[in-house]
Structures are given as C-alpha cells and as structure tokens.
C-alpha positions as CSV (number, residue, x, y, z in Angstrom):
1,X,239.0,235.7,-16.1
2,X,235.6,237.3,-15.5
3,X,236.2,240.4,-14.1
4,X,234.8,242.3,-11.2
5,X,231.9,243.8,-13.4
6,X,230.5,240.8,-14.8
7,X,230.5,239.1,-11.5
8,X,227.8,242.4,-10.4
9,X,225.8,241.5,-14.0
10,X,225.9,237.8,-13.0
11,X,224.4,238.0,-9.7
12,X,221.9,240.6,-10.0
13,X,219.1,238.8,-7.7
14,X,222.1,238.8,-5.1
15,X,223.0,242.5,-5.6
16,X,219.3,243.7,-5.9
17,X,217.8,241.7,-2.9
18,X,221.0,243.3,-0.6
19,X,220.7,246.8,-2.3
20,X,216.8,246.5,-0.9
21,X,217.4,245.3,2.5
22,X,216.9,248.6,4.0
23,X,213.3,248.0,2.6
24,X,212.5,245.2,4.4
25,X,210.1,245.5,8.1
26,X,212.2,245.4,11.1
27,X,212.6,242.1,12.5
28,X,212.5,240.8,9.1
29,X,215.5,238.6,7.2
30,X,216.1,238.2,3.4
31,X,217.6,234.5,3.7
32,X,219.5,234.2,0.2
33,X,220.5,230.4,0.2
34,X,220.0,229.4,4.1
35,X,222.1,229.4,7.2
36,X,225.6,230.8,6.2
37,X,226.9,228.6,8.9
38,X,226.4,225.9,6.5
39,X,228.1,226.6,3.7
40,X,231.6,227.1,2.8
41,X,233.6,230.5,3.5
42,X,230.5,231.4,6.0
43,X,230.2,235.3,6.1
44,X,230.6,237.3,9.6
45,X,230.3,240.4,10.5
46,X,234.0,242.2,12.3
47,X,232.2,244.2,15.3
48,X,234.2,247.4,14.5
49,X,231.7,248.1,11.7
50,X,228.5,248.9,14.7
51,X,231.0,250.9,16.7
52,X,228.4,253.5,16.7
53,X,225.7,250.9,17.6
54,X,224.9,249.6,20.5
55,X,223.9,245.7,20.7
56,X,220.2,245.3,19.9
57,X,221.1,248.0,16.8
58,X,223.4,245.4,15.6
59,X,221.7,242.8,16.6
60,X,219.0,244.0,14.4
61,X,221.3,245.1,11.4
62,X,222.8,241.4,11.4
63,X,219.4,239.9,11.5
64,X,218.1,241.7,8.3
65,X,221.2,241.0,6.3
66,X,220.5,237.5,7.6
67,X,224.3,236.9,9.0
68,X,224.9,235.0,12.2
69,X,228.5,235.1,13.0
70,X,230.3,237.6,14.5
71,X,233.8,238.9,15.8
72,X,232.9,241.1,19.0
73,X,234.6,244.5,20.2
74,X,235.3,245.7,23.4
75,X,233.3,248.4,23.3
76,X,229.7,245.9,23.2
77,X,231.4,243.9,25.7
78,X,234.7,245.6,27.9
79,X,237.6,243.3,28.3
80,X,237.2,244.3,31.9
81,X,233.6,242.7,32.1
82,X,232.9,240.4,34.8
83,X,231.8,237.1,34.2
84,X,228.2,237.9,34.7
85,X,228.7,240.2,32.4
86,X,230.3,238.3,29.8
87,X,227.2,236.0,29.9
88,X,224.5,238.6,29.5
89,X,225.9,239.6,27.0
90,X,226.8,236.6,24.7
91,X,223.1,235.2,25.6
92,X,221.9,238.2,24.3
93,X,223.4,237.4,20.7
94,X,222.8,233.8,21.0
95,X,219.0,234.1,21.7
96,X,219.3,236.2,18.4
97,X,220.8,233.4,16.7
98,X,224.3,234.7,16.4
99,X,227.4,233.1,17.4
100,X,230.0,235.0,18.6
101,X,233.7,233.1,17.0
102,X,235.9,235.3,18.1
103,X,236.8,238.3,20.2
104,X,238.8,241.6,18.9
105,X,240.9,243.4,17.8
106,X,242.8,243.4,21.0
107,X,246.1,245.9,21.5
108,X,248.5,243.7,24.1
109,X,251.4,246.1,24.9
110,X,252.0,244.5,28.4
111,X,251.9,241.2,30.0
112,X,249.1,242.2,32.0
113,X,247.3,242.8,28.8
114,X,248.0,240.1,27.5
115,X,246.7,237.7,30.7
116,X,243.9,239.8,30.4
117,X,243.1,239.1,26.9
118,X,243.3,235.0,27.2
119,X,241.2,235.0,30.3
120,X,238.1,237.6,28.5
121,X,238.5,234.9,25.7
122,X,237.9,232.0,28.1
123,X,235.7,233.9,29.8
124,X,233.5,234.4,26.3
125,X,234.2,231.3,25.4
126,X,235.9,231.6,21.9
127,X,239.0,229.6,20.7
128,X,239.9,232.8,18.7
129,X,241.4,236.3,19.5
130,X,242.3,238.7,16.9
131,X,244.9,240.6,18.4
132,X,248.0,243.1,18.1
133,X,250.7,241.9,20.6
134,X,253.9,243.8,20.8
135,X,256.8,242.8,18.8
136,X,258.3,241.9,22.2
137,X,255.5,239.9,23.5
138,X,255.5,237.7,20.7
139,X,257.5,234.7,22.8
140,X,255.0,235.4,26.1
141,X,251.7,235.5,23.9
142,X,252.7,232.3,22.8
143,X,252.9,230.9,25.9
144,X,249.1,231.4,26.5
145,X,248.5,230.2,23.6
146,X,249.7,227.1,24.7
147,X,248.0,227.2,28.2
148,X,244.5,228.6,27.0
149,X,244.9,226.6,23.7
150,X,243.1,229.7,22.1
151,X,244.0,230.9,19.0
152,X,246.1,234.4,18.0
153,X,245.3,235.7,14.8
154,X,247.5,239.3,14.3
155,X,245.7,242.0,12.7
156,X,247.2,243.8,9.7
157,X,246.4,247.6,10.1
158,X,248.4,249.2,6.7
159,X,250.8,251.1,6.0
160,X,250.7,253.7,8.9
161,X,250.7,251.4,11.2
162,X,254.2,250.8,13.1
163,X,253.6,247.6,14.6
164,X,251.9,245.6,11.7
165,X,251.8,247.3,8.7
166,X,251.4,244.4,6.3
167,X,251.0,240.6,6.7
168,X,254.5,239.8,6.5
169,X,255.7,241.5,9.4
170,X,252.7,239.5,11.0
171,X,254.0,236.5,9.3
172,X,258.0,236.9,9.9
173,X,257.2,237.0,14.2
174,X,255.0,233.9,14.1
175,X,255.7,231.6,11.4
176,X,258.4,229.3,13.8
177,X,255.9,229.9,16.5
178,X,253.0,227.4,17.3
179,X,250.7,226.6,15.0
180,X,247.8,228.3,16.9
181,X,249.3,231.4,16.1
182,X,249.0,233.4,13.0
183,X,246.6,236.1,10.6
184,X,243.6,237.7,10.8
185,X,244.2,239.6,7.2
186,X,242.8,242.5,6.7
187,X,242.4,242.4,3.3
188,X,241.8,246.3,2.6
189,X,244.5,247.3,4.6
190,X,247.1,245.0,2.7
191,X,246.0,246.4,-0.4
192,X,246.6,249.5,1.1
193,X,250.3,248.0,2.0
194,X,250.5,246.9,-1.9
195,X,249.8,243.5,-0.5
196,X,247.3,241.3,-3.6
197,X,244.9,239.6,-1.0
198,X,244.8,236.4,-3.3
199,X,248.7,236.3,-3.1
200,X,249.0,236.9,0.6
201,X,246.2,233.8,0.9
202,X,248.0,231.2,-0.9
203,X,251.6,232.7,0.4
204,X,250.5,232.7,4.3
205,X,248.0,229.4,3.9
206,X,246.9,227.7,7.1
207,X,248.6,230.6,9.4
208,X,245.4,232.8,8.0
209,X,242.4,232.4,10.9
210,X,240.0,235.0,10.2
211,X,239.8,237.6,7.3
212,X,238.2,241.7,7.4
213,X,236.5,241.8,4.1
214,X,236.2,245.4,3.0
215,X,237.5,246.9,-0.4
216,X,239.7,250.0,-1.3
217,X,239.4,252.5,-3.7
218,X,243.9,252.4,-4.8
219,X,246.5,250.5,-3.1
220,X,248.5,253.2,-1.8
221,X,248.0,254.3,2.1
222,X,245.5,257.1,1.6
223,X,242.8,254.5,-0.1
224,X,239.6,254.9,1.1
225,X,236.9,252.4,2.2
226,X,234.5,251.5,-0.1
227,X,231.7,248.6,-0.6
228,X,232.8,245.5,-1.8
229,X,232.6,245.3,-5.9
230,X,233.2,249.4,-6.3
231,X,237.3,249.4,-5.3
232,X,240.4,247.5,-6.6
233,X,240.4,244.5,-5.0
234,X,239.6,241.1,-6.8
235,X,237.4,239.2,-5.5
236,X,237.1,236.5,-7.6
237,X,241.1,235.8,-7.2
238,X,240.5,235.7,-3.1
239,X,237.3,233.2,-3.3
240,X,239.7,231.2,-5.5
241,X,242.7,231.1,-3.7
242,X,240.6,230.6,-0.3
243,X,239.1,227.4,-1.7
244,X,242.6,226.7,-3.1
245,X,243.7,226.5,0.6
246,X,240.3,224.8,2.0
247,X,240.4,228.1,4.3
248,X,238.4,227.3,7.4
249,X,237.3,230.0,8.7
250,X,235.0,233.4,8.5
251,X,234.9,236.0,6.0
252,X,233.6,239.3,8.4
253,X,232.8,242.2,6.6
254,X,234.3,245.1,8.4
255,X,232.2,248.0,7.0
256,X,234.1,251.5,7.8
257,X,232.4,254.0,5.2
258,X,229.5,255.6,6.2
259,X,229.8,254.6,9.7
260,X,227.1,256.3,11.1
261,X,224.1,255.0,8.5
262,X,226.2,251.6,7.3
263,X,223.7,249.4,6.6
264,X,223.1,250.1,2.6
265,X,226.4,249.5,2.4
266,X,227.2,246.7,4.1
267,X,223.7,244.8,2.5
268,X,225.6,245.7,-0.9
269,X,228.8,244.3,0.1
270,X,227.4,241.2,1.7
271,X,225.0,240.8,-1.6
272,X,228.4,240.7,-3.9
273,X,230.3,238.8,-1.6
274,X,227.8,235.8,-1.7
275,X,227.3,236.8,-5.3
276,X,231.1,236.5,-5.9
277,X,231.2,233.2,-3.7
278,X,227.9,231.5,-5.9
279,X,229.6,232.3,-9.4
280,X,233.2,231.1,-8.6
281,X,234.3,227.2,-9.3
C-alpha cells in the first residue's frame, strides 16, 4: 500500500496549487478538476472551522478554495432565527454558489430543543442535521425524524466527551432505530477514541451521513489538530473503504488549528484530500 507520503509526491500540482491559494486575488477560485458537486465523495466545508468569520469571510474563503458545500453553524445563522432570517441568510450563500446540505452540530438536551432543531432544519431547508441528542431523547428524536423525514446524523466528539465519545456508542443508540438515523463521524476525534476511520466506515456502512475530515497528530485524547497528510490518519484506507460502501454523502473539512488565520491550512488539506481521492482506485 502507498503510503501517506507518496500520495503528497504523487499529487504535487494538487498540493502546490492549494499550498498557493493564499496567493490568489480575492474573488478569485483555483478550480482543480470542476464542480465538486459532480464528482464522487464531493468535499464540504463543517461551518465550525469560520467560527471566527463572519459570512462574507467565509463566503470568500470557500470561494478561493473553490468548495461549494457546506454544513452551517448556529452561530452564522441562530437556531432561534426567524424565517426571514433563515432566508437572507441561505440566499446569501446560494447567490455565492454554495449549497448549504446540512445544519449543525446541534446539542438537544430537551424536547424543546429538539422541536426546535427539526423545525430550523425545515425552516433552512436541509434533509440533514448533525446533532448530539441526549441518550434519553434517542426514542423522541426519532419520532421527528419520522414526522420531518429529516435526517439525524450523531456527532462523535472523543474521548472526553460523556455523551458520545466514539462512534459506537453513537452506533449502539440508533442501529434498531430508523433508518434516517445514524453518523456524522468525526474522523479525528475517533482516532482520538482509538477508533481506525477506515474500520469504523466499513463497520457502521450506510448509518454514516456526513463525515468531519480533519487529521490528528496520535490517537490518544490529547492529539492535536493538524492538516490533512501531516498526522496519523490514513487516508488512502478511508477513500477506499468509502468507495467500498458507495458512501453518498460529503466529506467537510472541519479545520480547528490555527483558527484565527485557517486558510493555508485548510487549502493544504483540501489539496491532499482531492489529491488522495485522484490517486486511489
């Protein structure tokens, strides 16, 4: 198997065009291949990474690194929005030419939030939230599920996390549940857990809805974030056992190093991600 390394030295034009975005006149787009949308495991962009951004910022990052789908956060668009609201807001990344798939992460610890979070969805009009019910709403979330027919995909947060440290726990609450509700895997935080992403792909199959791409530097809880190529995770192995599954849906890089000045980052972890997903069979 080729490993990490030669998949850099075999897609330098990749790698060097994302490593120079930063260079490129605002307004501008370095269009590797065409349309991501078009292609198979289409890349996305997990809204937590412009948390210190506000929307035409982002807008602008996601332009130049040529992206066009998203997963959007409360904090560009409050759960609490009004309608109008909602609408301003998703025309302003549709005139932009990015489509909003899905709306998260969204912590549900009461009913309430949890009728709130199916009606914002509906309201944005996404079939998709990425969300971290309580272990005791499981059987009620479901239920809106079935009424909305939107999506639940439960977030992964690692090892410190109570609720859902790993995919399995995820996995254990839904997997006799409907079929609309599964994974968003967070694939640096199950490495973190001492969770292979390839493994957890093939094991948890068509309950996967969304993945966080973003690599680790060890797989043990204090791991640090780090672009995509530079940590532990292979990357080869996930594109493989994605296409193993004919996984449907968005890879979104979720950037979290260097939050304040992300963007040479995430154009380097974009540029080996397509890199990685040109060069595997």
């Amino acid at each position: 198997m080729a490993s990490r390394r030669n998949f850099i030295r075999n897609t330098t034009f990749s790698l060097t065009a994302a490593t120079f975005l930063p260079l490129i006149n605002k307004g501008e787009s370095l269009n590797f291949d065409g349309p991501e949308t078009l292609k198979d495991l289409p890349i996305g962009i997990a809204d937590f990474t412009f948390v210190n951004f506000d929307i035409p910022k982002s807008i602008q990052m996601m332009q130049r690194l040529d992206i066009h789908n998203m997963s959007i956060k409360d904090f560009h668009l409050p759960i609490n929005s009004t309608k109008e609201k909602i609408d301003e807001v998703v025309k302003q990344y549709k005139d932009a030419g990015i489509s909003i798939y899905g709306v998260g992460v969204i912590y549900m610890k009461t009913k309430e939030a949890v009728d709130q979070a199916f009606e914002y969805a509906k309201n944005v009009g996404v079939s998709l939230i990425i969300g971290v019910p309580n272990h005791d709403l499981i059987d009620y979330t479901e239920q809106k599920v079935k009424s909305y027919d939107i999506k639940l995909a439960i977030h992964n947060h690692g090892p410190e996390d109570k609720l859902y440290p790993n995919p399995q726990m995820a996995y254990d609450l839904i997997k006799n549940k409907d079929a609309r509700m599964g994974l968003c895997l967070d694939i640096g935080h199950a490495q973190r857990a001492g969770v292979d992403p390839e493994k957890a792909v093939l094991k948890y199959n068509k309950r996967i809805f969304d993945l966080h791409i973003k690599d680790v530097t060890k797989a043990e809880q204090d791991g640090k974030a780090i672009e995509a190529g530079r940590g532990i995770i292979n990357f080869p192995a996930l594109v493989k056992a994605l296409r193993k599954i004919k996984y449907p849906g968005h890879c979104s890089i979720e950037f979290e190093k260097d939050m304040k000045d992300p963007f040479p980052g995430i154009a380097e972890s974009v540029g080996y991600f397509k890199g990685v997903k040109d060069g595997v069979a």
